[in-house]
PyMOL commands that place a pseudoatom at each C-alpha (Angstrom):
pseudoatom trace, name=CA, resn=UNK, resi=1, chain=A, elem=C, hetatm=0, pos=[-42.408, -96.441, 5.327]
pseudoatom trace, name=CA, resn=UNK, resi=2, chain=A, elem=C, hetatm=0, pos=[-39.492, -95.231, 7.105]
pseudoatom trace, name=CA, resn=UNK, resi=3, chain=A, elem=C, hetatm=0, pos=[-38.189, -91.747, 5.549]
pseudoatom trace, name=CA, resn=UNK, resi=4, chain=A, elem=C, hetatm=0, pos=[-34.272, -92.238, 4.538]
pseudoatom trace, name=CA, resn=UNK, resi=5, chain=A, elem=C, hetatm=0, pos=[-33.942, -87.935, 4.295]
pseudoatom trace, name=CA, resn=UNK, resi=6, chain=A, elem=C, hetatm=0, pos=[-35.099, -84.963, 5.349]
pseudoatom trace, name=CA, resn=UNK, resi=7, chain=A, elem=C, hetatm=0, pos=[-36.241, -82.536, 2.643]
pseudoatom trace, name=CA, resn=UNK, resi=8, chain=A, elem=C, hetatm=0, pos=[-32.859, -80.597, 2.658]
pseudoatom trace, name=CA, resn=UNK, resi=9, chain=A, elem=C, hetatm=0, pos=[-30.742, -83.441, 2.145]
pseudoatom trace, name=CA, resn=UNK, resi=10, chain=A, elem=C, hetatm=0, pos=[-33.435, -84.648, -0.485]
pseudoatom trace, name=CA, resn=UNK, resi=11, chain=A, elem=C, hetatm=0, pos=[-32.668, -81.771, -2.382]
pseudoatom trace, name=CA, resn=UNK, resi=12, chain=A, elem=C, hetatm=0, pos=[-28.691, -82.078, -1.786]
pseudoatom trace, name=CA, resn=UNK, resi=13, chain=A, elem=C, hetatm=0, pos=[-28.894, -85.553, -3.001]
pseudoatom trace, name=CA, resn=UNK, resi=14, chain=A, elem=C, hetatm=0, pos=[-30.994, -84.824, -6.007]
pseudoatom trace, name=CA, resn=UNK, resi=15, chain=A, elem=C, hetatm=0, pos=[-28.754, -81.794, -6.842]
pseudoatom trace, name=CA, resn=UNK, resi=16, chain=A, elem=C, hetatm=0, pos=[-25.764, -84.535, -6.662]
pseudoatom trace, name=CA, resn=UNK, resi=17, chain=A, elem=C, hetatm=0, pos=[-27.112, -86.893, -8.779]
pseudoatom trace, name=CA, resn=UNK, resi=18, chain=A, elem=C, hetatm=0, pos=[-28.466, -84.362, -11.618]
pseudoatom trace, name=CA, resn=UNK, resi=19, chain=A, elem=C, hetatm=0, pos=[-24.944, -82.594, -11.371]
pseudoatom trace, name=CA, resn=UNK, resi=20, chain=A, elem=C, hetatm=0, pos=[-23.167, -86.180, -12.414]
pseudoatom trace, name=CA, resn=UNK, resi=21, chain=A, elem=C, hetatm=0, pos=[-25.389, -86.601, -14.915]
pseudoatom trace, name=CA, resn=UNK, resi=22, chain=A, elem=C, hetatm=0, pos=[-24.660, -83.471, -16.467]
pseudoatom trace, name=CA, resn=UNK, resi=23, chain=A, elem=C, hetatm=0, pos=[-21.405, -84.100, -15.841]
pseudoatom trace, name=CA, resn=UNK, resi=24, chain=A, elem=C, hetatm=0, pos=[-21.310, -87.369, -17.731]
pseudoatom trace, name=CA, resn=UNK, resi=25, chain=A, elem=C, hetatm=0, pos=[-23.249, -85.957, -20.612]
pseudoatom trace, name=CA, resn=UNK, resi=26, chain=A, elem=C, hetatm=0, pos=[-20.562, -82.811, -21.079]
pseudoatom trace, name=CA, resn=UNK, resi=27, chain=A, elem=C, hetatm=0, pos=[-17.926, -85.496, -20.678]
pseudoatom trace, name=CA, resn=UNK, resi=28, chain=A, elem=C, hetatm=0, pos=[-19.512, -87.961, -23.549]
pseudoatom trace, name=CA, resn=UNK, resi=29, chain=A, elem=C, hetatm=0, pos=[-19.651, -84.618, -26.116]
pseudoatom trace, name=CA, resn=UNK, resi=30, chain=A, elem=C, hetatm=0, pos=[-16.348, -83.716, -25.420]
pseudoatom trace, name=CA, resn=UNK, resi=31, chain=A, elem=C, hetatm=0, pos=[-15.325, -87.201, -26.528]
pseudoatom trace, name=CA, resn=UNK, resi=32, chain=A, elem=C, hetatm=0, pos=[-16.970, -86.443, -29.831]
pseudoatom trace, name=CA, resn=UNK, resi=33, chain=A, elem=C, hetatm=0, pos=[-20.613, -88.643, -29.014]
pseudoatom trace, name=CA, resn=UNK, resi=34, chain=A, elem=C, hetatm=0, pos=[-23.372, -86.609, -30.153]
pseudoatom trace, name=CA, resn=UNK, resi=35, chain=A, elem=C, hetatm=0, pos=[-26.714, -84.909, -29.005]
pseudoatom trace, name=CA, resn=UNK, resi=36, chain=A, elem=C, hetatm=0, pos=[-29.320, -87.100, -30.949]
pseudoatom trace, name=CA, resn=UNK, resi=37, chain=A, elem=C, hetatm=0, pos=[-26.695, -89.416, -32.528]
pseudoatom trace, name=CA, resn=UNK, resi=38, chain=A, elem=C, hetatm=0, pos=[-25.218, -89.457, -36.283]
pseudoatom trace, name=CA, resn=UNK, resi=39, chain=A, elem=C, hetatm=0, pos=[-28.362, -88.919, -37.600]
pseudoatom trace, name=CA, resn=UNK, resi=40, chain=A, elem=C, hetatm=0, pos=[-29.129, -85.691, -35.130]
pseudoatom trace, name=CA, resn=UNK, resi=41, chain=A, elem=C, hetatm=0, pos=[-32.956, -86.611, -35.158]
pseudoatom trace, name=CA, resn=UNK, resi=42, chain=A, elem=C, hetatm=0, pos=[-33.890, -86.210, -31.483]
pseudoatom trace, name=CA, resn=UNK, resi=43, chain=A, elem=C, hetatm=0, pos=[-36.397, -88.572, -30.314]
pseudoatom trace, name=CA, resn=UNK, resi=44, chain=A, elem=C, hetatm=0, pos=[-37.994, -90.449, -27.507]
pseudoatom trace, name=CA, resn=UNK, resi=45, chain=A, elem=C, hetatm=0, pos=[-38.211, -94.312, -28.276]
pseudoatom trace, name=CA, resn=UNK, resi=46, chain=A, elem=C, hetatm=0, pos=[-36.493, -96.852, -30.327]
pseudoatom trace, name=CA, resn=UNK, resi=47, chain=A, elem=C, hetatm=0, pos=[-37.900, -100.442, -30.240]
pseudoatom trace, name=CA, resn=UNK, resi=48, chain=A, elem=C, hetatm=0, pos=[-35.494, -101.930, -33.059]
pseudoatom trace, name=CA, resn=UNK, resi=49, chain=A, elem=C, hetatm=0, pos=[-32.206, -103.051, -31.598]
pseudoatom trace, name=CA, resn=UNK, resi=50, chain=A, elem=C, hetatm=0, pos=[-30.839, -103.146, -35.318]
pseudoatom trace, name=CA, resn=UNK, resi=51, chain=A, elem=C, hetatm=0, pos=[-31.910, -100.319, -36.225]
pseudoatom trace, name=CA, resn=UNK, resi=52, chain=A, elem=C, hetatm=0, pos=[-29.562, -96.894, -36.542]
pseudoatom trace, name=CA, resn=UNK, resi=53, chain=A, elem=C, hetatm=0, pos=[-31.909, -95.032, -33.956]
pseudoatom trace, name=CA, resn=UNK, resi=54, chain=A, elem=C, hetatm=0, pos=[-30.763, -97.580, -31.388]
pseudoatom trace, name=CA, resn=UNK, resi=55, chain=A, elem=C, hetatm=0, pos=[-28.868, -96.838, -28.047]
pseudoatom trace, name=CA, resn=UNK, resi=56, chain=A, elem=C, hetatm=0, pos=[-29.770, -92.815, -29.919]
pseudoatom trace, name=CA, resn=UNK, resi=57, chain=A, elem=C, hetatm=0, pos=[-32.865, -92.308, -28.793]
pseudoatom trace, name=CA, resn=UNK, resi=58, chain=A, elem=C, hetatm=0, pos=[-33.995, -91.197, -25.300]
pseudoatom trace, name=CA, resn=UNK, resi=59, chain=A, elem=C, hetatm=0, pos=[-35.151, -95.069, -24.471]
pseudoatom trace, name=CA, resn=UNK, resi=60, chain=A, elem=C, hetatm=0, pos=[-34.430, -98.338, -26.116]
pseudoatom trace, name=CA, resn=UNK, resi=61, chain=A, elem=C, hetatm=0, pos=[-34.864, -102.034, -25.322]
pseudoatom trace, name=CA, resn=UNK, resi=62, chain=A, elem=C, hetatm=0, pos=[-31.801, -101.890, -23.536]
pseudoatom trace, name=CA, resn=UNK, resi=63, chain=A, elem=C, hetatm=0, pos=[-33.016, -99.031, -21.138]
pseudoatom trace, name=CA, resn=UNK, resi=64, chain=A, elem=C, hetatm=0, pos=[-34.497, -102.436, -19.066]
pseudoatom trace, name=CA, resn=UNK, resi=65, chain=A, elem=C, hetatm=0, pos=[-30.610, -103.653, -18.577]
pseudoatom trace, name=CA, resn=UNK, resi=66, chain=A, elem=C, hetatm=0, pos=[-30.074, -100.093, -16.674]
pseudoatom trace, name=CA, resn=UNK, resi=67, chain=A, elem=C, hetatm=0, pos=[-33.416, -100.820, -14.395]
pseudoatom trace, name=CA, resn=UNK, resi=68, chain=A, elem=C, hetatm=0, pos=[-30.856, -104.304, -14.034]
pseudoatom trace, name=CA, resn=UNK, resi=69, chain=A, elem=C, hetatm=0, pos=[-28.501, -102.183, -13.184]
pseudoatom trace, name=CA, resn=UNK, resi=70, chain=A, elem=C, hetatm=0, pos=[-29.962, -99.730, -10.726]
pseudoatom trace, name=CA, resn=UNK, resi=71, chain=A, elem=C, hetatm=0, pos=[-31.160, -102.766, -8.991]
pseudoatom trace, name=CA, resn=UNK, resi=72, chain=A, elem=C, hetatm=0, pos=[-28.390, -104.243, -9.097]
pseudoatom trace, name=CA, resn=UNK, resi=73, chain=A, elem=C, hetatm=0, pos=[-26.346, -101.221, -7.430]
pseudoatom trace, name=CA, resn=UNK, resi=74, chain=A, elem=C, hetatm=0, pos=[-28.633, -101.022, -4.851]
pseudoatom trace, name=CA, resn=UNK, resi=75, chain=A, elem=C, hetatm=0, pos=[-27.853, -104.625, -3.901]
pseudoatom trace, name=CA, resn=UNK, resi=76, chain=A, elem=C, hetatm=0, pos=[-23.915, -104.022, -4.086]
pseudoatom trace, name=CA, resn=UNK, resi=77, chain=A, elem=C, hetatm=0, pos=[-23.811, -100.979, -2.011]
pseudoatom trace, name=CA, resn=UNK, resi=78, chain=A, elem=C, hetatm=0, pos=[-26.969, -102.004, 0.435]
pseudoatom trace, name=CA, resn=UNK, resi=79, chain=A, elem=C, hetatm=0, pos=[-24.329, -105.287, 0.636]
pseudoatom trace, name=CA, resn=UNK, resi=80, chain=A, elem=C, hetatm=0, pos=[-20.721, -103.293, 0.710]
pseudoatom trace, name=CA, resn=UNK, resi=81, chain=A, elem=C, hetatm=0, pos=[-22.027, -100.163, 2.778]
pseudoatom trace, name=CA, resn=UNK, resi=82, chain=A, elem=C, hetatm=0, pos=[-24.825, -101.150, 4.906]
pseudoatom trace, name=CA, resn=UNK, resi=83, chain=A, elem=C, hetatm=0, pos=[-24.354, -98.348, 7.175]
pseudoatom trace, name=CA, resn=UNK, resi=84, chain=A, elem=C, hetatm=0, pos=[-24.392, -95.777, 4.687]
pseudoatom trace, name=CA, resn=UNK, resi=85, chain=A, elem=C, hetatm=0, pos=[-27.372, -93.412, 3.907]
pseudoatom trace, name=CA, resn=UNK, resi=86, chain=A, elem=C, hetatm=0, pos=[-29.313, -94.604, 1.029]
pseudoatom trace, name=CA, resn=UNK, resi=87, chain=A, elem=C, hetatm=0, pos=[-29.295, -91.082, -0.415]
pseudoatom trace, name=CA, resn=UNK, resi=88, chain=A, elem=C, hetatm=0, pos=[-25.147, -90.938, -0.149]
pseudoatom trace, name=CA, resn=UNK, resi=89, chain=A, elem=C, hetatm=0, pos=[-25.413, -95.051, -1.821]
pseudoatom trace, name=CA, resn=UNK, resi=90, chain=A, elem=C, hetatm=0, pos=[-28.126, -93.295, -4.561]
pseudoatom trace, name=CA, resn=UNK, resi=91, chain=A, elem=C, hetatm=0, pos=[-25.500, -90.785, -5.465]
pseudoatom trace, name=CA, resn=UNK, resi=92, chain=A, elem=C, hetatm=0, pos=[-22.402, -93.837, -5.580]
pseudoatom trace, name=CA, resn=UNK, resi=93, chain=A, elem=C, hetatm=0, pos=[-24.644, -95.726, -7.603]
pseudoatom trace, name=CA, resn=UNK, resi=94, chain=A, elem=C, hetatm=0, pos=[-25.243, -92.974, -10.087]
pseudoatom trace, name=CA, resn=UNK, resi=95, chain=A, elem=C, hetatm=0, pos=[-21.154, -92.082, -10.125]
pseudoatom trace, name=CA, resn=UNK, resi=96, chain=A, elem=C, hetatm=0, pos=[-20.861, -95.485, -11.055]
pseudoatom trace, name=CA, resn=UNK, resi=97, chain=A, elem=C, hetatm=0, pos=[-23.280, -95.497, -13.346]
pseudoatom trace, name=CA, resn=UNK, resi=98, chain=A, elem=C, hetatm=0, pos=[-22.076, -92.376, -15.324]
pseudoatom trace, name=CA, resn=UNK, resi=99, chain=A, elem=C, hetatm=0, pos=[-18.695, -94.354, -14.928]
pseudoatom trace, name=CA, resn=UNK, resi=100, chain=A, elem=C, hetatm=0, pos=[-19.824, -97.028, -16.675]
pseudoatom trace, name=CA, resn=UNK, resi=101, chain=A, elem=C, hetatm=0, pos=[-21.496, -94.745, -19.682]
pseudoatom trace, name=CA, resn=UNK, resi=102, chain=A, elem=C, hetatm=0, pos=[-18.181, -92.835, -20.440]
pseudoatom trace, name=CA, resn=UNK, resi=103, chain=A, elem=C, hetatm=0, pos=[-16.173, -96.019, -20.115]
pseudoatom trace, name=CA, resn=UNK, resi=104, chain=A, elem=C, hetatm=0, pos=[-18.995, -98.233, -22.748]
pseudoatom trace, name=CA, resn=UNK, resi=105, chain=A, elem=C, hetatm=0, pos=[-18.582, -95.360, -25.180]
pseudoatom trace, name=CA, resn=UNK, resi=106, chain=A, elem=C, hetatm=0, pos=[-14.313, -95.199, -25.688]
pseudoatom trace, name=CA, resn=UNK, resi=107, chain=A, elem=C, hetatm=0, pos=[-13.595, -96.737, -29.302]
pseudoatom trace, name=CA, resn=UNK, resi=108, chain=A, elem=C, hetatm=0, pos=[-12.023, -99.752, -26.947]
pseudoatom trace, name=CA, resn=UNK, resi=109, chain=A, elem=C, hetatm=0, pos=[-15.393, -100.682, -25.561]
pseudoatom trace, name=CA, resn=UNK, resi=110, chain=A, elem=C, hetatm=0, pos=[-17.074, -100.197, -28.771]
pseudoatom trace, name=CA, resn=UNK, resi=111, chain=A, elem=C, hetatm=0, pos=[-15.162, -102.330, -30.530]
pseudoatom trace, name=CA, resn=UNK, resi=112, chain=A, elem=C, hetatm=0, pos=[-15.455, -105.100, -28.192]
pseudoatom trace, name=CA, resn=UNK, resi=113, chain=A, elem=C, hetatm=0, pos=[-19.302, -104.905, -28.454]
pseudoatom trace, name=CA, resn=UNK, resi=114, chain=A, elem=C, hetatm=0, pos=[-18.921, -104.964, -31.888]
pseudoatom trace, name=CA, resn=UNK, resi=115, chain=A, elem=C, hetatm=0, pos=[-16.479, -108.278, -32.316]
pseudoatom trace, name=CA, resn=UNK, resi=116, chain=A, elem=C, hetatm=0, pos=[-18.436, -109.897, -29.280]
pseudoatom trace, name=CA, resn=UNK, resi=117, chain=A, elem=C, hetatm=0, pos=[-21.837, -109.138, -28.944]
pseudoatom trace, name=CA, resn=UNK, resi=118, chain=A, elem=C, hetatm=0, pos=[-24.971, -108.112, -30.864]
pseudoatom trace, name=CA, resn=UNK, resi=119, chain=A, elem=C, hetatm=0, pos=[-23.963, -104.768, -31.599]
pseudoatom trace, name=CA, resn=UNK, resi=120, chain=A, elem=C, hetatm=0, pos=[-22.549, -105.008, -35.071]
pseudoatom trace, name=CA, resn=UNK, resi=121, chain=A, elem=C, hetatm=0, pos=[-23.351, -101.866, -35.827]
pseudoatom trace, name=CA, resn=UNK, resi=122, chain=A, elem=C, hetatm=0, pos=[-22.927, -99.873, -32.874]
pseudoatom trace, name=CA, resn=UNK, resi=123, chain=A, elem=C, hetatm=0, pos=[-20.933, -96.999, -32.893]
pseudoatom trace, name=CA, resn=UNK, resi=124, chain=A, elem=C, hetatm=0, pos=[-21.739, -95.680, -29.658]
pseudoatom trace, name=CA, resn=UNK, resi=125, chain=A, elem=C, hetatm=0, pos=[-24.741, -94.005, -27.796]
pseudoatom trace, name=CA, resn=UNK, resi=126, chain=A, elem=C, hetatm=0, pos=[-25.754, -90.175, -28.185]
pseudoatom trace, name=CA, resn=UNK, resi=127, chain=A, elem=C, hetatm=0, pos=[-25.648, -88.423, -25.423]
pseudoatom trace, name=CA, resn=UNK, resi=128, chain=A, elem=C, hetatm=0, pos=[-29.654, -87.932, -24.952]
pseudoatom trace, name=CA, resn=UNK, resi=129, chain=A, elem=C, hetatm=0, pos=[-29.612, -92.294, -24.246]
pseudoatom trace, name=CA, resn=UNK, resi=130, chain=A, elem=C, hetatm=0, pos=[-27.058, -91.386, -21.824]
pseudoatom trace, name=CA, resn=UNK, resi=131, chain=A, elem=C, hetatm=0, pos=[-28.830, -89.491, -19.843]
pseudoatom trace, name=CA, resn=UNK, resi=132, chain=A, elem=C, hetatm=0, pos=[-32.032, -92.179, -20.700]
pseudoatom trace, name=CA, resn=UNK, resi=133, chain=A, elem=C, hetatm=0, pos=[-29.837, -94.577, -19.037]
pseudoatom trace, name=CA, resn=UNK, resi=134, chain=A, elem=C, hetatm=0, pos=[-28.601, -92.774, -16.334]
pseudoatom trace, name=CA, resn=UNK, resi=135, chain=A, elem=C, hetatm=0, pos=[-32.198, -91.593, -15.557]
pseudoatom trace, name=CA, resn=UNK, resi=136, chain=A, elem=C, hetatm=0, pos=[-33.485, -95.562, -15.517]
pseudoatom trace, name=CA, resn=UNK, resi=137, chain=A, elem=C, hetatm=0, pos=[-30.253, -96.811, -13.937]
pseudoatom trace, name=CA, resn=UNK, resi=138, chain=A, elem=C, hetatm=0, pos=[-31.920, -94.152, -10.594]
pseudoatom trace, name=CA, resn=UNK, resi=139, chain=A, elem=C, hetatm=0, pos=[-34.798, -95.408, -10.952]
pseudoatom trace, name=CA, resn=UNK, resi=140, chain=A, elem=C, hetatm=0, pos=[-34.167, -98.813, -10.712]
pseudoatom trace, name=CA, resn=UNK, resi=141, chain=A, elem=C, hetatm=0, pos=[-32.141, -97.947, -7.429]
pseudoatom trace, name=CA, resn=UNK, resi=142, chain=A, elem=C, hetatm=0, pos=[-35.494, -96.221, -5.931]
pseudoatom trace, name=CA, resn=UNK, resi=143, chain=A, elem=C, hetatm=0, pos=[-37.449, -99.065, -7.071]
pseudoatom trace, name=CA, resn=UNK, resi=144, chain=A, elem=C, hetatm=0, pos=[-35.362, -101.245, -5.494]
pseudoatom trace, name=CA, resn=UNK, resi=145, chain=A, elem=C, hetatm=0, pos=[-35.127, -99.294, -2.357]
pseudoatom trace, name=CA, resn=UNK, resi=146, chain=A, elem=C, hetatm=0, pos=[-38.802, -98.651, -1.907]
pseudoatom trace, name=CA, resn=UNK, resi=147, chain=A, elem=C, hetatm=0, pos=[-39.243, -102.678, -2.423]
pseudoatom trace, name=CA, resn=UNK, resi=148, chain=A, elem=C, hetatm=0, pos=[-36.953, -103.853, 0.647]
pseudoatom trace, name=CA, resn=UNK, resi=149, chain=A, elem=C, hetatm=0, pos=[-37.416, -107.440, 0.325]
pseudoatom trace, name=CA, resn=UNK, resi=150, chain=A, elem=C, hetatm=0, pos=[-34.670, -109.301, -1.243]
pseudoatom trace, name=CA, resn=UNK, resi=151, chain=A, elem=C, hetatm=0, pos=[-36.483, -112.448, -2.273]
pseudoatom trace, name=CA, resn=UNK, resi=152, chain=A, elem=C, hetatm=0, pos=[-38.668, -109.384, -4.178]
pseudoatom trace, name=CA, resn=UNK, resi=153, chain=A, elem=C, hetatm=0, pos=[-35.643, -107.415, -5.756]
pseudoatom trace, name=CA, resn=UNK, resi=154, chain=A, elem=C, hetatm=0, pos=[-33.905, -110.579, -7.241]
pseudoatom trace, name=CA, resn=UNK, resi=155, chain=A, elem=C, hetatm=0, pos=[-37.253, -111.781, -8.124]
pseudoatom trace, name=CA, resn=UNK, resi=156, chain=A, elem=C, hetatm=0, pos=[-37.550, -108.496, -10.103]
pseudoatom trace, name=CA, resn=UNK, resi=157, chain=A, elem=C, hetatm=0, pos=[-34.425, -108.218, -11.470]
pseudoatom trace, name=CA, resn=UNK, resi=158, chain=A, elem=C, hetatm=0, pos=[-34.352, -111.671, -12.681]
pseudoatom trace, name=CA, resn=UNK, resi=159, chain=A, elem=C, hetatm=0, pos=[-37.795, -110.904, -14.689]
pseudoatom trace, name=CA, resn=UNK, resi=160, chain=A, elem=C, hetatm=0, pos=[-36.316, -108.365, -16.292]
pseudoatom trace, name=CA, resn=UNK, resi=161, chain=A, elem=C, hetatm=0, pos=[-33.322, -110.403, -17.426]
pseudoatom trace, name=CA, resn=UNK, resi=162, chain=A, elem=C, hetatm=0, pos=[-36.338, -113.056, -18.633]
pseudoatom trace, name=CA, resn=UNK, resi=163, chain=A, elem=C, hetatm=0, pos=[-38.019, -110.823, -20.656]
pseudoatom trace, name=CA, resn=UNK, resi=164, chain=A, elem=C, hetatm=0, pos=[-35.144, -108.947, -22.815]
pseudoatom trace, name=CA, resn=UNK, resi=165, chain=A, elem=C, hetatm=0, pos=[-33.921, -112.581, -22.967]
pseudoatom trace, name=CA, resn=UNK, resi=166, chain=A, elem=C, hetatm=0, pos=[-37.014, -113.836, -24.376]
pseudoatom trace, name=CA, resn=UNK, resi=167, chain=A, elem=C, hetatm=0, pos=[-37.965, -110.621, -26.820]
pseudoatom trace, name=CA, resn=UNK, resi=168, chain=A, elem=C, hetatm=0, pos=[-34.389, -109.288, -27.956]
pseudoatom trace, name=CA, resn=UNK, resi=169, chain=A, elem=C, hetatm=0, pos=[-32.180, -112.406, -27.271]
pseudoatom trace, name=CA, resn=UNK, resi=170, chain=A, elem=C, hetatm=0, pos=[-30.201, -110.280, -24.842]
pseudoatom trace, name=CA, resn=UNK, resi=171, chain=A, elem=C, hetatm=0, pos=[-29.990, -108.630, -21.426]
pseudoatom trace, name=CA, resn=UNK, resi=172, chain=A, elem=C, hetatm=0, pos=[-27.751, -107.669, -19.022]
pseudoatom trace, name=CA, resn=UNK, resi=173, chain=A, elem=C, hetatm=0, pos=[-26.147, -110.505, -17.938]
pseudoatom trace, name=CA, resn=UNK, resi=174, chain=A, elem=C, hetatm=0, pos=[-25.389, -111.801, -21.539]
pseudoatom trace, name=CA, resn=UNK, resi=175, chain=A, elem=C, hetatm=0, pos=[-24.135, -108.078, -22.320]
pseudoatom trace, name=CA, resn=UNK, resi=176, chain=A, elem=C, hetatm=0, pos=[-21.735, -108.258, -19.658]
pseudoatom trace, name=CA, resn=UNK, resi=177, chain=A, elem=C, hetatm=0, pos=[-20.672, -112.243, -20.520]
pseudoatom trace, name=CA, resn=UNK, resi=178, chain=A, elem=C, hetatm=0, pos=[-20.418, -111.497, -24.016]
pseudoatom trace, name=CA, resn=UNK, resi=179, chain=A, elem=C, hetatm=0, pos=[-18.680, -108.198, -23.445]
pseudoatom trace, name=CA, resn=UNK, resi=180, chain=A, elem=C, hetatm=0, pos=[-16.193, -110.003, -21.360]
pseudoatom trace, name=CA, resn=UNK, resi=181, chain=A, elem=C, hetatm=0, pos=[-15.930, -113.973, -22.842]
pseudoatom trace, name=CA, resn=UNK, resi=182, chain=A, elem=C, hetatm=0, pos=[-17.736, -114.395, -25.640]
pseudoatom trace, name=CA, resn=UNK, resi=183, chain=A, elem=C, hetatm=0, pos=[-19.534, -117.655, -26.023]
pseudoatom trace, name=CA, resn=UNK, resi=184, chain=A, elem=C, hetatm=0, pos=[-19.650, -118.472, -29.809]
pseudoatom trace, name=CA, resn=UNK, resi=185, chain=A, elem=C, hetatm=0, pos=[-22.879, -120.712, -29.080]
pseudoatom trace, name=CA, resn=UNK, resi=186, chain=A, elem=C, hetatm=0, pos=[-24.794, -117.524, -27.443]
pseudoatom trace, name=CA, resn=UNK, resi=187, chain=A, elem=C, hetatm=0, pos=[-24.014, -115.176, -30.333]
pseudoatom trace, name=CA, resn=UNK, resi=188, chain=A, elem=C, hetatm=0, pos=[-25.503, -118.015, -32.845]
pseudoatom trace, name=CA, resn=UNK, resi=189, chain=A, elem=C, hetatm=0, pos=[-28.551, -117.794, -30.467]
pseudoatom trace, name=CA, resn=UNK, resi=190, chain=A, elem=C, hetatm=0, pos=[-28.785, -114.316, -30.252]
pseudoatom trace, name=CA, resn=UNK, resi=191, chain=A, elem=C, hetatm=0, pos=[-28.214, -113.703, -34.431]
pseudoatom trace, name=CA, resn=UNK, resi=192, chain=A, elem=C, hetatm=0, pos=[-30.988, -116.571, -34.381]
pseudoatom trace, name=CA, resn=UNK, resi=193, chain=A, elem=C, hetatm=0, pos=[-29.328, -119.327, -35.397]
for i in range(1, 193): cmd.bond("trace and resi %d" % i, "trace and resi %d" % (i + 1))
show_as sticks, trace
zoom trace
C-alpha cells in the first residue's frame, strides 16, 4: 500500500482535522446547541430514531449517512482535485463536513427537516453527535481511501444506503431529497403508510 504522508505531515493533517472539529463544536454551543442535548444525559448510543436521545447521543442510526458521506467526499474531491494530497482532500472533506453540521443545525434547516422529512421532532443535534458525525464522516473518507476501487466504494456506499433504507425507512439520499423536494409518497413510506 502506497503511503500518502510522511509521519510529520500525518500529524499536521490530524492536528487540522481535530482543530475543525473543535472548531465546529465551539461554533454549534455558541449557537445555543447543547453538550448532551435538552435532556443533558451524556451518552454513547441511540438506536430509536423517534426517540428524544436521537441525533443527542454520541452515535445514532444516522451516524451510517455520515460513513455515506465520508465516502462520498472522498469521491468528489478524488474526482474535483485529483492531484491533490489525500491528507490536504481529508482535511477539505472534514471543513465541509463541519460546514454541513453548523449549517443542518440553524432554526432554517431544522425546520425544513421538520415540515419535510422524518424528523418531526427534531430540534437539532447536541454537540457530542456532532462531533459523532464528524468523527464517522473521517472515517468513511479513510475507508474509502484505503479501499481504492471504485466499483468497491459505490458498492459500499450503496449498501449502506440499502440497509438504513431497509431498517429506518431512511438514508442519505432520501435525507437530502426530502430535505430539498419532498415527495409526499416517500414520507407516507417512511411514517409507514
Amino acid at each position: 500500500m502506497r503511503t500518502w504522508y510522511n509521519r510529520s505531515m500525518k500529524w499536521k493533517y490530524a492536528a487540522a482535522v481535530a482543530a475543525i472539529a473543535l472548531i465546529a463544536v465551539i461554533m454549534l454551543l455558541s449557537m445555543g446547541r447543547t453538550p448532551f442535548g435538552p435532556t443533558g444525559e451524556p451518552g454513547f448510543w441511540s438506536g430509536d430514531t423517534e426517540s428524544q436521545f436521537n441525533s443527542q447521543r454520541l452515535f445514532d442510526p444516522y451516524t451510517f449517512t455520515h460513513i455515506a458521506h465520508g465516502i462520498g467526499f472522498y469521491l468528489l474531491l478524488w474526482f474535483l482535485f485529483p492531484r491533490m494530497s489525500l491528507g490536504r482532500r481529508l482535511v477539505l472533506a472534514t471543513a465541509l463536513e463541519a460546514g454541513w453540521e453548523i449549517f443542518e443545525n440553524t432554526e432554517f434547516i431544522i425546520d425544513r427537516y421538520r415540515e419535510g422529512t422524518l424528523a418531526r421532532g427534531y430540534f437539532g443535534d447536541s454537540a457530542l453527535n456532532v462531533a459523532g458525525d464528524i468523527l464517522v464522516t473521517v472515517a468513511g473518507f479513510l475507508l474509502a481511501a484505503r479501499l481504492s476501487a471504485f466499483r468497491t466504494i459505490i458498492a459500499l456506499f450503496l449498501l449502506i444506503e440499502i440497509i438504513l433504507g431497509f431498517l429506518i425507512r431512511d438514508n442519505l439520499t432520501l435525507n437530502i431529497l426530502m430535505l430539498i423536494y419532498p415527495v409526499p409518497a416517500i414520507r407516507t413510506w417512511q411514517l409507514g403508510g
